[in-house]
C-alpha positions in Angstrom: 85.2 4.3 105.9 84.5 1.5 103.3 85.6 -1.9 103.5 87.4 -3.9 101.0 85.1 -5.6 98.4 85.3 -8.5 96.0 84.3 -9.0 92.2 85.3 -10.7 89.0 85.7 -8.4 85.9 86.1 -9.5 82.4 89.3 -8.5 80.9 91.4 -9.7 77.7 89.4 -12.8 77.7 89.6 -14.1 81.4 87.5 -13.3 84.6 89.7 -11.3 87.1 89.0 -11.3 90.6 89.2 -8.1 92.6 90.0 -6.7 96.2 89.2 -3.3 96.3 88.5 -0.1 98.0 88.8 3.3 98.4 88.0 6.4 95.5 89.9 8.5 94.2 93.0 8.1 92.0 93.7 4.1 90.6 96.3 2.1 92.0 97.0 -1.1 91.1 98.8 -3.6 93.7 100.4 -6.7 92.1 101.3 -9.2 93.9 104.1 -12.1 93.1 104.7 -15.6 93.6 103.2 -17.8 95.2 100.7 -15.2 96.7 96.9 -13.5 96.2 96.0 -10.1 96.4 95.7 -10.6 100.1 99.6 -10.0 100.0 98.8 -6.5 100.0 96.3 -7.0 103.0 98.4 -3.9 104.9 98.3 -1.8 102.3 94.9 -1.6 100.5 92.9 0.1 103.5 95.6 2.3 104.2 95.9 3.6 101.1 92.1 3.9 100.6 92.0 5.7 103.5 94.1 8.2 102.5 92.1 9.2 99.3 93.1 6.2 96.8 90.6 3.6 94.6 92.8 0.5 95.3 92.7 -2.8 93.5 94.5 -5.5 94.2 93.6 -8.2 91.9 94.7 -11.9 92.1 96.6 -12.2 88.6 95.9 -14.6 85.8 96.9 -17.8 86.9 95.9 -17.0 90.7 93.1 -17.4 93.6 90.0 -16.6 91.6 90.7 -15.6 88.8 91.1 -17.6 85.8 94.1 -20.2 84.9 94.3 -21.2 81.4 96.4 -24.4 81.0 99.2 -23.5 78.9 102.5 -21.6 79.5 101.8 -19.6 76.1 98.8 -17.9 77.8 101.2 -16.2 80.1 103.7 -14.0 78.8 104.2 -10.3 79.3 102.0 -9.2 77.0 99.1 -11.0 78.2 99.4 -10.1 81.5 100.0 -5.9 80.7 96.6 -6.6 78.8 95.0 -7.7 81.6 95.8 -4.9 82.9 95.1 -2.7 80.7 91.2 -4.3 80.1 91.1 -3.5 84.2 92.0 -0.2 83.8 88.8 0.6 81.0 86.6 -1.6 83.3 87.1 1.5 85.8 87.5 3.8 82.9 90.5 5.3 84.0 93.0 6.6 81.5 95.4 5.9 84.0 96.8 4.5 87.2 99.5 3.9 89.4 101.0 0.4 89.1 103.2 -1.2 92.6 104.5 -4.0 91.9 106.4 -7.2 93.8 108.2 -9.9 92.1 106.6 -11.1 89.5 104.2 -8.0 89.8 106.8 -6.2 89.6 107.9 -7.4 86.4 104.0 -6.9 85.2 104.5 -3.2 86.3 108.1 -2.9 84.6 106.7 -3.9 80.9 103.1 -1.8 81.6 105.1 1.1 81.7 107.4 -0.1 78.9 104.6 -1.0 76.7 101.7 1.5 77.5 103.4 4.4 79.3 99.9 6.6 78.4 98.1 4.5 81.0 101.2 4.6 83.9 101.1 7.4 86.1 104.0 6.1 88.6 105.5 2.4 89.1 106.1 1.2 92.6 108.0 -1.9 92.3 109.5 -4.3 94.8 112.0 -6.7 94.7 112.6 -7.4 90.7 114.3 -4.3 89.2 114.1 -4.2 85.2 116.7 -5.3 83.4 118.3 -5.5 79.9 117.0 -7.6 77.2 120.4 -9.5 76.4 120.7 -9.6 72.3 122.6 -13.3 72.6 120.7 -15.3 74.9 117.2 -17.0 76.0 117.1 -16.2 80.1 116.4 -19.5 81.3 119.3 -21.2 79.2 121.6 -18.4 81.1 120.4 -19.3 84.2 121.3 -22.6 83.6 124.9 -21.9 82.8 125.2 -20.1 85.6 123.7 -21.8 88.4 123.0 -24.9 87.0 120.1 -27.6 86.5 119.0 -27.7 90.2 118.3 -23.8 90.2 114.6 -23.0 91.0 113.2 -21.3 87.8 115.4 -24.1 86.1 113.7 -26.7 87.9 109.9 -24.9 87.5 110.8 -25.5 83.3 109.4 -28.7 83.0 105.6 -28.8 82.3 103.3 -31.5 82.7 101.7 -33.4 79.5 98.5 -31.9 79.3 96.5 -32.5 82.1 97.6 -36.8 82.2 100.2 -35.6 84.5 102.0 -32.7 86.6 104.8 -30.7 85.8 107.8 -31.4 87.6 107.5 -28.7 90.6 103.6 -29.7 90.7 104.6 -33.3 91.7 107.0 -32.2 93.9 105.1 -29.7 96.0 102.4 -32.7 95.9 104.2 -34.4 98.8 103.9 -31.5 101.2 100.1 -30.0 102.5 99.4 -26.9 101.2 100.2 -24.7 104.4 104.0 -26.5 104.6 104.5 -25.4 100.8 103.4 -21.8 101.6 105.3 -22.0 105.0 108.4 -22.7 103.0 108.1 -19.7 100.5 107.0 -17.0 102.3 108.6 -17.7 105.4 112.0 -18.3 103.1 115.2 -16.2 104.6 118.1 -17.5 102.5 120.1 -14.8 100.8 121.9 -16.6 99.0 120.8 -18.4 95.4 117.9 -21.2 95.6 119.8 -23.9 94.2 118.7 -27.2 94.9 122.0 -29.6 95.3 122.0 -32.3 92.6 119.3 -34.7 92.6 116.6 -33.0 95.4 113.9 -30.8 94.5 114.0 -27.2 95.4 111.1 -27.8 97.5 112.7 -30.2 99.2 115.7 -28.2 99.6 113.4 -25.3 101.7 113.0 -25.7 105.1 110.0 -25.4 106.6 110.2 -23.2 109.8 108.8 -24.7 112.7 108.1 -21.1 114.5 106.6 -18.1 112.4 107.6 -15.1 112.7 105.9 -12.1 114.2 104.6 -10.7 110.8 102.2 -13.7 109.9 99.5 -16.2 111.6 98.7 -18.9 110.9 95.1 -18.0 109.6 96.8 -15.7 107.4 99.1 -18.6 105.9 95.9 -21.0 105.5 94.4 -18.1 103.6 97.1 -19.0 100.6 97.1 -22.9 101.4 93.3 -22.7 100.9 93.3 -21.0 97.7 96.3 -22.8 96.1 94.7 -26.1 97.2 91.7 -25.0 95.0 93.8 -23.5 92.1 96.9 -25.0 92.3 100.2 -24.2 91.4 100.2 -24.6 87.6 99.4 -20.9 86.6 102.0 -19.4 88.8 104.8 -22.0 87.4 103.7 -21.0 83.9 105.1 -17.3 84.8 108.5 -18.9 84.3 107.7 -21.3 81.5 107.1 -18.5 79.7 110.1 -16.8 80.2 112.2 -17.3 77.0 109.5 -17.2 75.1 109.2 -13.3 76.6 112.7 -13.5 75.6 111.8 -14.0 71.7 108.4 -11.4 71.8 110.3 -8.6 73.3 112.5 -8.4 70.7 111.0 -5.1 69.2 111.7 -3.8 72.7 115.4 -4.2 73.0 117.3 -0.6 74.2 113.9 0.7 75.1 114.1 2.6 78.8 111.1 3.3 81.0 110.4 6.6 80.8 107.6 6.7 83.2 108.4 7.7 86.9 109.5 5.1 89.3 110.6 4.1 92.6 112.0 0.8 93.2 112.4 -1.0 96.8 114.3 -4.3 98.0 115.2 -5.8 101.1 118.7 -6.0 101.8 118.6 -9.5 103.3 116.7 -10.4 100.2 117.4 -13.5 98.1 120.6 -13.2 96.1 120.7 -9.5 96.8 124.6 -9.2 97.9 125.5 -12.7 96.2 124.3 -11.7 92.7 125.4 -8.4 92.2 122.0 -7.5 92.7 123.1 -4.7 95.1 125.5 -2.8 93.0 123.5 -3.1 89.7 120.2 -1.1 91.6 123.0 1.4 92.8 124.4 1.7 89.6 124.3 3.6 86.5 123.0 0.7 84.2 119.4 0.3 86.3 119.3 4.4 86.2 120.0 4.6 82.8 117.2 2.1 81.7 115.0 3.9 83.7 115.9 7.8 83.9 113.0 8.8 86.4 114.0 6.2 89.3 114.3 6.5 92.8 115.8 3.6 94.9 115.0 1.9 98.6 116.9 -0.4 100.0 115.2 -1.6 103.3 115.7 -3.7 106.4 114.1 -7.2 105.4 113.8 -10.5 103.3 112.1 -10.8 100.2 108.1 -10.4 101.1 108.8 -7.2 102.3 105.5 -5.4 102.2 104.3 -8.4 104.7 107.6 -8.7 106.9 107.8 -4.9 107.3 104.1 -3.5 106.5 104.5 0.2 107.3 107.8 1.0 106.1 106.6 -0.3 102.5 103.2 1.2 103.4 105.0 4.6 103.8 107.2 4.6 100.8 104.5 3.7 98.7 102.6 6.6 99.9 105.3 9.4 99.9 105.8 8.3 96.1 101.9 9.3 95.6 101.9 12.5 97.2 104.6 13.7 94.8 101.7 13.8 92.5 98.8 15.9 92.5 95.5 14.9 92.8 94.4 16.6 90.0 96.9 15.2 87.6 
């Protein structure tokens, strides 16, 4: 049995760093925010094991792999060509792409882009949605849940590198291990809206017991590598938003054509209070992407940590609808 191994490719201009192991077909796990490839700590050797080449890579912006400074190094369509330059380091015309949160978004606009090089999506969390024709995303958000909601409050970059953005200085007054204890430990299901005047961090709690699905080795494993990175590439993820909004223009009314299975926890974040639920059982999500199959499991919103084997298992039964040989 091999174990998992670590490198740093080159790909579309930045060094990527690597967990991987396994041969056989290619599949990509993406991990979301704030986390590493070590997210996906369950489900690299399991899958390896069962006849996969897995790679998990830490994403632009992440752990070790490279962060350039500005928000405008971060949209979509860098971070498909990241992608894309990993998938001719292996030289593999293709792969299988499982995504969660803002993975899953990568995964979403791989297949939408460069459906040639997606076998199958496997996406948690995030489903894809709509292009609206009217309206920048962050500027809806804002009507809609107003100036203290997270991704409103992640907006406001720093000038240069004088001085942090807004969330950078906030997150400053915690250690690293209370900031991580504060996302990934997060069971709200309702909206993170920060009331008026307090930082969103600040509005988290941070738990004083863990849970049974993490240790706290494993949460100094992320504290250690955001205290060496810090939190600037992730937070450019959503400074980049609206400009995503303007570049996928050309892309409005496009579906996803490529096979998928998406998977959310029904005590996830906004999941009953945003309509979340009924539009990933509806017709609108289906008809967007006609190949879909939908999950709905028993958990919060770091699923394939809280609940390892269940998300381990419905990743797996999705691969062995496919043959080896395809």
């Amino acid at each position: 049995m091999s174990e998992v191994t670590h490198q740093r490719v080159k790909t579309n201009g930045i060094w990527m760093h690597l967990a991987e192991q396994g041969t056989g077909p290619l599949v990509l796990l993406l991990h979301g925010f704030p986390e590493l490839w070590f997210s996906w700590r369950h489900q690299i050797t399991y899958l390896a094991n069962h006849g996969y080449h897995v790679v998990a890579p830490d994403l632009r912006g992440y752990g070790d792999t490279d962060s350039p400074l500005s928000h405008t190094s971060y949209t979509v369509h860098h971070l498909v060509g990241d992608l894309i330059g990993l998938l001719d380091h292996f030289n593999e015309p293709q792969a299988f792409v499982v995504g969660h949160d803002w993975g899953a978004v990568v995964a979403w606009h791989m297949g939408l882009f460069r459906p040639d090089r997606v076998k199958g999506i496997v996406n948690f969390r995030v489903p894809f949605l709509a292009r609206s024709p009217d309206i920048r995303p962050v500027d809806s958000m804002r009507q809609i849940f107003g100036d203290g909601f997270y991704i409103c409050q992640f907006q406001f970059a720093g000038w240069l590198e004088k001085e942090p953005g807004r969330a950078e200085g906030a997150f400053a007054r915690y250690d690293y291990v209370a900031v991580m204890k504060k996302f990934l430990l997060l069971n709200k299901t309702d909206n993170l809206i920060a009331p008026p005047g307090m930082e969103i961090i600040d509005y988290l709690e941070t738990p004083s017991v863990l849970p049974p699905w993490i240790t706290e080795e494993e949460l100094q494993v992320y504290a250690d590598k955001f205290q060496e990175s810090g939190f600037t590439g992730p937070l450019n993820y959503y400074r980049a938003m609206n400009l995503n909004w303007e570049l996928l223009a050309p892309w409005e009314g496009s579906k996803i054509t490529v096979p998928s299975k998406f998977i959310i926890g029904s005590k996830d974040i906004g999941f009953e209070a945003n309509g979340t639920k009924e539009y990933v059982l509806g017709e609108i999500f289906k008809s967007l992407v006609p190949n879909l199959e939908v999950v709905i499991l028993d958990g919060h919103h770091f699923i394939q940590q809280e609940k390892p084997q269940e998300a381990t298992n419905e990743i797996f039964s999705f691969l062995c609808k496919f043959s080896v040989n395809q």
